[in-house]
C-alpha positions as CSV (number, residue, x, y, z in Angstrom):
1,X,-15.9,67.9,20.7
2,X,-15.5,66.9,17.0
3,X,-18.7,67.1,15.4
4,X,-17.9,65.7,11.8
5,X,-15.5,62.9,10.7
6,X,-14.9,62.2,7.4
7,X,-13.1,59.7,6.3
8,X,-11.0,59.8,2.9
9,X,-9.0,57.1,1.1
10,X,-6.9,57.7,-1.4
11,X,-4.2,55.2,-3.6
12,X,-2.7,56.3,-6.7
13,X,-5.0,59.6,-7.5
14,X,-2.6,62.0,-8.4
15,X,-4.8,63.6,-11.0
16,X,-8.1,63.6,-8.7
17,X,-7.1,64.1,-5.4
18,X,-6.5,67.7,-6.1
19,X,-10.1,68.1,-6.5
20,X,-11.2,66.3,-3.3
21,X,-9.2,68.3,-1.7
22,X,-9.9,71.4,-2.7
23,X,-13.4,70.3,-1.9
24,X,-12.7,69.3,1.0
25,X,-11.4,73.0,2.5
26,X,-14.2,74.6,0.6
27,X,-16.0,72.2,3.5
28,X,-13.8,73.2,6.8
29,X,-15.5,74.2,10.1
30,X,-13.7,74.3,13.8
31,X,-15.6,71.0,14.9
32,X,-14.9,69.0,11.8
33,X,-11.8,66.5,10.7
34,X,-10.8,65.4,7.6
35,X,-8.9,61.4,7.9
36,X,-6.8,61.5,4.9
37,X,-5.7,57.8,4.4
38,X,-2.5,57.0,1.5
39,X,-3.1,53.5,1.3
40,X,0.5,53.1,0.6
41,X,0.4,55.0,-3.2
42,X,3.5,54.9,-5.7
43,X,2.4,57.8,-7.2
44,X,2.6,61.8,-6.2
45,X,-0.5,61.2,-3.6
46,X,1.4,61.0,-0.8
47,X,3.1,64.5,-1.3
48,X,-0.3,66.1,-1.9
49,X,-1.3,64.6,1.2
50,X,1.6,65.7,3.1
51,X,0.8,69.2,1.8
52,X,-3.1,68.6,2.7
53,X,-1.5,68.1,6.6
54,X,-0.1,70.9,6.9
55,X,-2.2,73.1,5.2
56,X,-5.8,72.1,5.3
57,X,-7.2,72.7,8.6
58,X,-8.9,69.5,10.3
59,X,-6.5,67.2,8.2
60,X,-4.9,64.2,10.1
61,X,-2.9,62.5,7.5
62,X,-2.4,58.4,8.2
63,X,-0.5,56.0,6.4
64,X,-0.7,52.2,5.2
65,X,2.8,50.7,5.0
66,X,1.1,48.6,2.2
67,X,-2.3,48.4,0.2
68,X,-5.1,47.0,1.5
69,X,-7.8,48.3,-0.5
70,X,-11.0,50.6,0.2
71,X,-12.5,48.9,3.0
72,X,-9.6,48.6,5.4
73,X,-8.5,52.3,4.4
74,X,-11.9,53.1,5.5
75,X,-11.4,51.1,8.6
76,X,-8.7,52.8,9.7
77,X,-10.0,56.1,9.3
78,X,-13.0,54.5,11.3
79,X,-10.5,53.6,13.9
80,X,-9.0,57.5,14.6
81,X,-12.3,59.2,14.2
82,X,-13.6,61.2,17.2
83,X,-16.9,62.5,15.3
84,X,-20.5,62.6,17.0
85,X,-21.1,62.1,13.1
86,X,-19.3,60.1,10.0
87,X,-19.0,60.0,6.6
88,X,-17.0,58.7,3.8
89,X,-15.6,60.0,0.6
90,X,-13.7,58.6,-2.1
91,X,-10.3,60.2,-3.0
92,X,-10.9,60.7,-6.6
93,X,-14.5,61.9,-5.9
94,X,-15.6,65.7,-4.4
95,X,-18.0,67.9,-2.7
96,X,-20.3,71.0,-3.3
97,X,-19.1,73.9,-0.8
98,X,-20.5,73.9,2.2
99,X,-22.3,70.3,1.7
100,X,-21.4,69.2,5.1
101,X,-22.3,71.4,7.2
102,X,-26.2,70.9,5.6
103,X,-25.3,67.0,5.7
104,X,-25.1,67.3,10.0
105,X,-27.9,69.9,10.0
106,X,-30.6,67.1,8.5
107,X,-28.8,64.5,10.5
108,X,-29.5,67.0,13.5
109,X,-32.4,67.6,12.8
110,X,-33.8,63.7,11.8
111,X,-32.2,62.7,14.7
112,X,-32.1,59.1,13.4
113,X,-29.1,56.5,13.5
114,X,-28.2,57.2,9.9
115,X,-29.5,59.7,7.2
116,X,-29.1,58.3,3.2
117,X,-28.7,61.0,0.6
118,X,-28.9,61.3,-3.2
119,X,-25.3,62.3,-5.3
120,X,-24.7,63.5,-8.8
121,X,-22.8,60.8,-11.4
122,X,-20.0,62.1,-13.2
123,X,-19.0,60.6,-16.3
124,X,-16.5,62.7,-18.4
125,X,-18.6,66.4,-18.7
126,X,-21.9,64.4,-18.1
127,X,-23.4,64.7,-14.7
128,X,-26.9,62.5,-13.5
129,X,-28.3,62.9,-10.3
130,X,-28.8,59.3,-9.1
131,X,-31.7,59.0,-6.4
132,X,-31.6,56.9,-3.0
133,X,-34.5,54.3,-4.6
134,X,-37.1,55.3,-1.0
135,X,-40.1,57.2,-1.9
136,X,-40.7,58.7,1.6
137,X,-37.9,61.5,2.6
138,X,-37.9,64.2,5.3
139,X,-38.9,61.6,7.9
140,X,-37.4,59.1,10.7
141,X,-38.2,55.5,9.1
142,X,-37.2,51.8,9.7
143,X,-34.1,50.5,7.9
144,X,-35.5,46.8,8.2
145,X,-38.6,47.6,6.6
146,X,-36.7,49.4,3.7
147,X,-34.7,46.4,2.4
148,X,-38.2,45.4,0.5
149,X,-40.0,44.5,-1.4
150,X,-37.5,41.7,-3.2
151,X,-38.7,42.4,-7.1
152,X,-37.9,46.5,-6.9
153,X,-34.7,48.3,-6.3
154,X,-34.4,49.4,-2.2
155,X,-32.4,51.1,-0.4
156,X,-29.7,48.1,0.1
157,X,-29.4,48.4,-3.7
158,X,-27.7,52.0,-2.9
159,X,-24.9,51.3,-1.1
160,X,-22.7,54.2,-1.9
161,X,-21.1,54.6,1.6
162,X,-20.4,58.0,1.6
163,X,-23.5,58.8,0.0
164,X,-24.9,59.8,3.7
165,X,-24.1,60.3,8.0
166,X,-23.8,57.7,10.3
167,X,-24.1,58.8,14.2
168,X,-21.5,57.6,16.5
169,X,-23.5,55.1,17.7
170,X,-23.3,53.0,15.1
171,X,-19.3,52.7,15.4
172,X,-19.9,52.1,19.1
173,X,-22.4,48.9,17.9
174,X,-19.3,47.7,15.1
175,X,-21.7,48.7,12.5
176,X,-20.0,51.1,10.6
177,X,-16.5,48.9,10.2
178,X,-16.0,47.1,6.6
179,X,-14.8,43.5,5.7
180,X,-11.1,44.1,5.9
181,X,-9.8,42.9,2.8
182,X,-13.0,42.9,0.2
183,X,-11.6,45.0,-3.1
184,X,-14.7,45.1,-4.3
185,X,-18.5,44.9,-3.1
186,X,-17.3,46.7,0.3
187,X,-20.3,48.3,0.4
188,X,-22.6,45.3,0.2
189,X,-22.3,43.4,3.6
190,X,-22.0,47.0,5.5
191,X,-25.6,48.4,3.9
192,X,-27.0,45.3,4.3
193,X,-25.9,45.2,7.9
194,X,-27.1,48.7,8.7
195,X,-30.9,47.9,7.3
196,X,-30.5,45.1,9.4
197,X,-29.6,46.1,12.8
198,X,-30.0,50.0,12.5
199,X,-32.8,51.2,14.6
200,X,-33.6,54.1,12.6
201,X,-32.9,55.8,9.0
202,X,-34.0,59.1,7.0
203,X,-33.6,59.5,3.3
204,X,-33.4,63.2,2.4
205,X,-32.8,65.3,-1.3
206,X,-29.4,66.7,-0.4
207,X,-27.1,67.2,-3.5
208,X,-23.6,67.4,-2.7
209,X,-21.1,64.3,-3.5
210,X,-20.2,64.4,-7.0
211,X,-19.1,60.5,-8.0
212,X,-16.6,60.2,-10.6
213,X,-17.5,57.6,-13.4
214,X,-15.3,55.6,-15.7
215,X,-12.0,56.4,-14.7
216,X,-9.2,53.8,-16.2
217,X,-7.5,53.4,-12.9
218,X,-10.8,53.1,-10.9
219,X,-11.2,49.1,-9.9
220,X,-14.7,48.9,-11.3
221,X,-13.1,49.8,-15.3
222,X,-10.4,46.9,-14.2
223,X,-11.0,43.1,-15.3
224,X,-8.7,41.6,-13.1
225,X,-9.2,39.2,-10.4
226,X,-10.1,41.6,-7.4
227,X,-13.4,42.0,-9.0
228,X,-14.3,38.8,-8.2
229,X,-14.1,40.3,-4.6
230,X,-18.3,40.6,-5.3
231,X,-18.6,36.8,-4.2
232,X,-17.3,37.2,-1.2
233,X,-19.1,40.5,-0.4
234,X,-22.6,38.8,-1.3
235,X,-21.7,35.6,0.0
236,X,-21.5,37.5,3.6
237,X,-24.6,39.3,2.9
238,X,-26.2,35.7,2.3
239,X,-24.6,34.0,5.4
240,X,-25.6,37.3,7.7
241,X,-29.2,37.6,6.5
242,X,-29.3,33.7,6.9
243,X,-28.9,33.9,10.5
244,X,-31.4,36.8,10.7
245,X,-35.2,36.7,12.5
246,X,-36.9,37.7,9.4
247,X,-34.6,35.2,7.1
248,X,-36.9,33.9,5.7
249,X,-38.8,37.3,4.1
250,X,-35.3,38.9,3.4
251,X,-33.3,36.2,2.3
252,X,-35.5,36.5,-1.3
253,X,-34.1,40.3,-1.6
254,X,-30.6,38.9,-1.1
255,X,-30.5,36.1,-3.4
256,X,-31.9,38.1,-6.1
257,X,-29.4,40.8,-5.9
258,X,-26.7,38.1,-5.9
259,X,-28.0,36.8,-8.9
260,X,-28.4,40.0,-10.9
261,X,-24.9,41.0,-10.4
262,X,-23.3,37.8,-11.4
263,X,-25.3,37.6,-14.5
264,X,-24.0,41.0,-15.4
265,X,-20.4,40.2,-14.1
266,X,-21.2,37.5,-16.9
267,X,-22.2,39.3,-19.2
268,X,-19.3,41.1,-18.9
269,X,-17.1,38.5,-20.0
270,X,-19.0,37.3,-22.3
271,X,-19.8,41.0,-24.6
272,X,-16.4,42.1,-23.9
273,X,-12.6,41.6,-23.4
274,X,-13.0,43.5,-19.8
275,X,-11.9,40.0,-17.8
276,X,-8.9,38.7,-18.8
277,X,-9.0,35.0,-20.1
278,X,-8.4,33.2,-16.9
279,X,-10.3,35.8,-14.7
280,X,-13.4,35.1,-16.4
281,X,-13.2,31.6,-16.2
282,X,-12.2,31.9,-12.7
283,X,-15.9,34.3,-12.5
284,X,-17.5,31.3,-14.2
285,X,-16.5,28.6,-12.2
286,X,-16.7,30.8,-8.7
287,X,-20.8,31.8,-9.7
288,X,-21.5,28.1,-10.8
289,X,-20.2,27.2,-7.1
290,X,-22.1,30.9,-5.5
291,X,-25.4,29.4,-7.4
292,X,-24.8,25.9,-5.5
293,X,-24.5,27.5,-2.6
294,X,-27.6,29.5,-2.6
295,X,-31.0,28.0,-1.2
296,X,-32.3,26.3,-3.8
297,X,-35.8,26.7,-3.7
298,X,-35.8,30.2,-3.4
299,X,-32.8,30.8,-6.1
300,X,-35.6,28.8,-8.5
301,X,-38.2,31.3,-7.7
302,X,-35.2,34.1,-8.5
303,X,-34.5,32.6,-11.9
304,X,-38.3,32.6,-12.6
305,X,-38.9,36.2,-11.1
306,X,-35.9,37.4,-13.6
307,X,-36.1,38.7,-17.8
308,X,-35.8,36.5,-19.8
309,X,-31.6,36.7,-20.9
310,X,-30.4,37.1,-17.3
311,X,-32.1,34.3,-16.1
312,X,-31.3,31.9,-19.4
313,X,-27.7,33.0,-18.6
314,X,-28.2,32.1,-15.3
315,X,-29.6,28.5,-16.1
316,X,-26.7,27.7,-18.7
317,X,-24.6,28.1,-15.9
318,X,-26.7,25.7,-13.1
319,X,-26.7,23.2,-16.4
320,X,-23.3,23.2,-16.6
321,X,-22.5,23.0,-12.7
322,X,-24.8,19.7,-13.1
323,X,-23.0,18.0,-15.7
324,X,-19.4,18.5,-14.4
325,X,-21.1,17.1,-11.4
């Protein structure tokens, strides 16, 4: 019996991998295995990985005869996993020795369908620890209930994927799979599902995933048009929670999130030369339509609930939908 899967993407990490992987055997046990995906990388990746095969014990090495980005590299590590347990990590990000092992121990010992943890930020020689935003810890709790309240950051706000343990049963539901395709966002939909149809969640103080910041290559540091991915990912979340019980309470949560990140994606393009020209008009016209979209009433009470330059930047943009209409 497999105890631990963890599933790692990599594409074009030449310079990182080395690290993960290195973390990863500092990691080993009999009953854990290590999915080492190459989304299809042009780079030396795919020769570390081959030596990872052979050499780090767990490792099962599978291939993508072309890119398709985080969430279906995830997926099909998701697909070949045989874990009671699963995680996620990131190809160009590592892990404290011995990390998981203590990771299954609390998920053990919780005995809940998925356990969140905290993870230290790495930015250049600068490390943060960055908290799962839940004040109770140590405890079995309700995802659903942990979405709110709409005005304060929640637990759907921290969507780090690998930032946790998901139980088997979760994969058995389809819980656990990603939006094939989303380049960006992945994360979104698939927390936001969790909280929703999860029975159970813990929150616990583990430190062990150390998240690499600000890396040129990284999609987040690149303005081109997969970052627009983000209006896909929340549209989802919209239409999902839409057709939930408790719409009505939780669709507030999810329209204000939408509406915070596309006035930062704005203010991206409009502080900076991140997007290129016709990406961020592209991101223009795409939120002016996402805003349209939205339910009305409660995307007013958004714009009122928000400071005062988000929302302005918001409005500009709902003005400007209305007169091209």
């Amino acid at each position: 019996m497999v105890k631990l899967s963890v599933v790692v993407p990599f594409y074009n990490v030449q310079t990182y991998a080395p690290d993960a992987l290195r973390s990863l055997r500092a990691n080993t046990r009999a009953d854990f295995e290590f999915l080492l995906v190459d989304d299809c990388s042009t780079d030396a990746t795919p020769e570390l990985l081959a030596r990872a095969e052979r050499d780090l014990p767990g490792a099962v090495l599978l291939r993508h005869e072309r890119n398709g980005g985080l969430a279906t590299a995830r997926n099909t590590g998701l697909d070949a996993a045989r874990g009671e347990y699963l995680t996620f990590l990131d190809g160009d990000d590592w892990l404290a020795p011995g990390y998981l092992s203590q990771l299954v121990a609390v998920a053990e010992e919780l005995n809940c369908d998925f356990v969140r943890t905290d993870h230290v930020q790495c930015t250049g020689r600068t490390r943060v620890v960055q908290r799962v935003p839940h004040g109770r810890r140590g405890e079995s709790l309700s995802p659903r209930a942990a979405i709110l309240p709409a005005d304060r950051s929640t637990s759907v706000d921290y969507a780090y994927a690998w930032a946790g343990v998901y139980h088997r049963r979760l994969l058995d539901r389809g819980l656990l799979h990603f939006t094939d395709g989303l380049r960006t966002a992945e994360d979104r939909p698939w927390i936001w599902r969790l909280h929703r149809e999860a029975r159970s969640f813990g929150v616990v103080g583990l430190l062990g995933v150390f998240y690499r910041r600000g890396i040129a290559s990284s999609l987040t540091q690149i303005g081109d048009v997969r970052q627009l991915d983000f209006i896909r990912a929340f549209d989802q979340v919209l239409e999902e929670t839409a057709r939930d019980v408790d719409a009505r309470t939780l669709l507030p949560k999810a329209v204000r999130t939408y509406c915070a990140i596309i006035s930062h994606h704005l203010g991206s393009a409009d502080d900076s030369k991140r997007f290129e020209p016709a990406v961020a008009r592209k991101l223009r016209t795409m939120s002016a339509a996402a805003l349209r979209r939205m339910p009305q009433g409660i995307l007013a009470e958004a714009l009122n609930a928000m400071d005062a330059d988000r929302a302005s930047r918001l409005r500009r943009l709902r003005r400007g939908l209305g007169a091209a209409a």
